[in-house]
N, C-alpha and C positions, 0 to 999 in steps of 0.2 A: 401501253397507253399511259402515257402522263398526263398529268390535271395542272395546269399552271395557273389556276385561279389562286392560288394562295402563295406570297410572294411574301419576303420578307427582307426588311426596308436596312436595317442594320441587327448587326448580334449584339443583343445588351447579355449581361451577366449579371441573375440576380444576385449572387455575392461574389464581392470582388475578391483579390488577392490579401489588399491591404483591411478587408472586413475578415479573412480568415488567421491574418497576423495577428490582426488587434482580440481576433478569439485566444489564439495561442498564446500569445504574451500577459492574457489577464487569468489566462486558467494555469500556465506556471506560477504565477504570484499566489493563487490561491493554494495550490497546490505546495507551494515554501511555505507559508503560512499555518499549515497544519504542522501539528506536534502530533507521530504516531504511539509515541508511548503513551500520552494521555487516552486518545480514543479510544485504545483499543488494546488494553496489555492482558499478557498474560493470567490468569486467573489461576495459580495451581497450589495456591498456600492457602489453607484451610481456617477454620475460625482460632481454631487451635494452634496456629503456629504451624500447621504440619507440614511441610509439602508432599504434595502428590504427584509424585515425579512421571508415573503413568500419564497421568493428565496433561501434564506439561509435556510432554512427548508426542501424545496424541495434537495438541494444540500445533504446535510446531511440526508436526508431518501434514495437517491441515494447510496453513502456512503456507509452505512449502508450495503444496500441489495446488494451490490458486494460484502463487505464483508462475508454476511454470505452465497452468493453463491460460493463463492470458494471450498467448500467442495462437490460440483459439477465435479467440474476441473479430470478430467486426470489425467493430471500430475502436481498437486499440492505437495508442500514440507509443511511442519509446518513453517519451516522458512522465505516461504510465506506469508502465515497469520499472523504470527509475525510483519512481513515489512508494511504488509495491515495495521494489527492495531493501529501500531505506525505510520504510515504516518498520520490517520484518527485521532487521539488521537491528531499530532500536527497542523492540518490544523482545528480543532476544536478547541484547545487554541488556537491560532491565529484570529480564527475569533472573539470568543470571545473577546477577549485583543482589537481588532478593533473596535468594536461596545462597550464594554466601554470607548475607545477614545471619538468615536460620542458620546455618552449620556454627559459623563464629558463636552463635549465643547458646549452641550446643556444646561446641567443644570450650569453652573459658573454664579456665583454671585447669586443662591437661596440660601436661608438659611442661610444666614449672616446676 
């Protein structure tokens, strides 16, 4: 049994192609625009100067495994994982670059 009382005159499309470009193109801009070191760096040097290299391990295995659950996600873009990787990439220089601060102000004056 078909019902042909309900008929439809043309296919609109509540969003178009060029409405899901102009999403993508303004959410990679937003997305360059963020600095991941600022937001979100590593926290593993203490009040004291100390670092707590445990911490910082745990941070970065952390890290890590959101990163590679993303391909979990819904609604995951590539250019997600890109933002992901690059955030992690410089909140890991960073920490780095910190914790040779500490050792340099530990070791000055060996070796001379």
């Amino acid at each position: 049994m078909v019902n042909e009382s309900i008929t439809v005159d043309e296919l609109s499309h509540v969003v178009t192609q060029n409405d899901l470009h102009t999403i993508r193109t303004n959410r990679l801009k937003w997305l360059r625009n963020i600095n991941p070191t600022v937001n979100n760096p590593f926290n593993f040097i203490s009040t004291n100067s100390e670092p707590n290299l445990e911490l910082l391990k745990d941070q970065i295995s952390n890290s890590v495994r959101n990163l590679a659950s993303m391909e979990e996600d819904f609604l995951v873009f590539p250019s997600d994982i890109d933002a992901e990787g690059e955030a992690l990439k410089a909140r890991f220089g960073d920490a780095v670059d910190k914790l040779c601060k500490v050792l340099k102000k530990k070791t000055a004056g060996k070796g001379t």
